[in-house]
C-alpha positions as CSV (number, residue, x, y, z in Angstrom):
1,X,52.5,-12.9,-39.9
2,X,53.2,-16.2,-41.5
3,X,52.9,-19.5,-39.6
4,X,54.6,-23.4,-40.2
5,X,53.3,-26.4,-38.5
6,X,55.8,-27.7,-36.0
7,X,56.7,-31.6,-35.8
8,X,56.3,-31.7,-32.5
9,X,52.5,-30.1,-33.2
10,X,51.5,-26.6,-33.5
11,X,52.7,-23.9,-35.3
12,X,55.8,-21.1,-35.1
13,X,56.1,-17.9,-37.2
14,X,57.7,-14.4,-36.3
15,X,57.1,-11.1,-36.8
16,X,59.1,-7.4,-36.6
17,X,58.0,-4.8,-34.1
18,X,57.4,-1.6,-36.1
19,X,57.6,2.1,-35.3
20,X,53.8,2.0,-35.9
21,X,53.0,-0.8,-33.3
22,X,54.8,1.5,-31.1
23,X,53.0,1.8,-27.2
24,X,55.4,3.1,-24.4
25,X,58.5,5.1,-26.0
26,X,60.4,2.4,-27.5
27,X,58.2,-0.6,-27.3
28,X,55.8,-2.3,-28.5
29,X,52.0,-1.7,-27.5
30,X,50.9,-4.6,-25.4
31,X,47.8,-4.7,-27.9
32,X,50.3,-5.3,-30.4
33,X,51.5,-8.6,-29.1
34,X,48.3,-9.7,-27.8
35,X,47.1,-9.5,-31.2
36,X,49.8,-11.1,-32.4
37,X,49.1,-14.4,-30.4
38,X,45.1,-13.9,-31.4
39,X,46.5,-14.4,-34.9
40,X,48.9,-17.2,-34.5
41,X,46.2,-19.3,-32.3
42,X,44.0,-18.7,-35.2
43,X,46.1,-19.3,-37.8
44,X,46.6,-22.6,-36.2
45,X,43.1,-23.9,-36.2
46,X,42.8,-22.9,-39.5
47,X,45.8,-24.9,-40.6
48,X,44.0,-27.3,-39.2
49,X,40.6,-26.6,-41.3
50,X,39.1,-25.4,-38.4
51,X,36.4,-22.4,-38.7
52,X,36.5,-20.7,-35.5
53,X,36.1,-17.2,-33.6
54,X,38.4,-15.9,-31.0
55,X,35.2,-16.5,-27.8
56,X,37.8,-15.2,-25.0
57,X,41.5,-14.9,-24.8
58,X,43.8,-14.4,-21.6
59,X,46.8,-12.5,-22.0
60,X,50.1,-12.3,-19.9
61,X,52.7,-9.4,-20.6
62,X,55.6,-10.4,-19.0
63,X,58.2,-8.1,-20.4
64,X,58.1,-5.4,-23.4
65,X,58.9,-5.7,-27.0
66,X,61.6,-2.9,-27.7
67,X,61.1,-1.5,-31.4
68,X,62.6,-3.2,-34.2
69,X,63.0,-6.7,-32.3
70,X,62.3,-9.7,-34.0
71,X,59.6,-11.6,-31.9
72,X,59.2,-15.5,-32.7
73,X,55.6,-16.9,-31.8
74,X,54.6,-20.5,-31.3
75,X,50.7,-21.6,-30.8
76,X,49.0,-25.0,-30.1
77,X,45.7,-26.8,-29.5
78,X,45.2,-27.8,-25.8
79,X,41.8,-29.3,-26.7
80,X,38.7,-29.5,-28.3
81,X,35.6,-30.5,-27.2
82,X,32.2,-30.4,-29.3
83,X,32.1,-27.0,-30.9
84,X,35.0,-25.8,-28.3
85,X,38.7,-25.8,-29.0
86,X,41.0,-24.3,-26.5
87,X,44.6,-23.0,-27.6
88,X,47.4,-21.5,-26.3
89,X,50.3,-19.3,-27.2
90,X,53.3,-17.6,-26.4
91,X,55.8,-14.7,-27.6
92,X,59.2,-14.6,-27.3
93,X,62.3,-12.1,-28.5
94,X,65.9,-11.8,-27.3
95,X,65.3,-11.5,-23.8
96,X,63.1,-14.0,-23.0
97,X,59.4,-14.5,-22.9
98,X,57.1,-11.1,-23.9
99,X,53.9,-12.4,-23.3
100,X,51.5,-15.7,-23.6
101,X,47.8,-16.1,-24.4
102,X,45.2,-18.7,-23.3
103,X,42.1,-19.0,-25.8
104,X,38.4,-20.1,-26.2
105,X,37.6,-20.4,-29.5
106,X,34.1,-21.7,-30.8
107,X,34.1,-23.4,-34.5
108,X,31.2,-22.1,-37.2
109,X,29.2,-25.2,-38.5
110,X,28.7,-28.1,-37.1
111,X,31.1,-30.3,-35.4
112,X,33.3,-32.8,-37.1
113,X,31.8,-35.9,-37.5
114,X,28.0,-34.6,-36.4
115,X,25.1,-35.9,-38.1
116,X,23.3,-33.7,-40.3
């Protein structure tokens, strides 16, 4: 999955639900899309020059991904404090929302701006 930053902040990419990301007959394994928001939150910091590792992450399925859907996702920063950012991010197809994610992620290094 590719990524582009968003004016309004952010970013928003897409991706197409394969055969092989195939869960329940016909859809999409939740896994799928969970790791799919993982990545676009992480893409995002890193856009950002962040260095950071997925700490905890929240998901909400809210309806499935049929197979060959095209699935847009969009991912932001919701704030960052010391060596904590927290993001969030959604996924959405044809039919509405599929799922959104809530994320903990803790940088590598020191913080921006510490003393060394």
């Amino acid at each position: 999955m590719e990524v582009e930053a968003q004016p309004e902040g952010g970013v928003a990419g897409r991706f197409t639900v394969r055969q092989a990301h195939e869960g329940p007959p016909g859809h999409a394994h939740g896994g799928i899309v969970g790791a799919a928001l993982d990545e676009a939150m992480a893409l995002l910091l890193q856009s950002e020059g962040l260095d950071a590792r997925t700490a905890h992450m929240e998901v909400d399925l809210h309806m499935p991904a049929p197979i060959g859907a095209d699935v847009s996702v969009k991912a932001r920063i919701d704030g960052r404090e010391k060596q904590k950012v927290r993001a969030s991010a959604s996924a959405a197809g044809e039919g509405g929302t599929i799922g959104e994610a809530r994320a903990l992620f803790v940088l590598v290094g020191p913080p921006s701006g510490a003393e060394d």
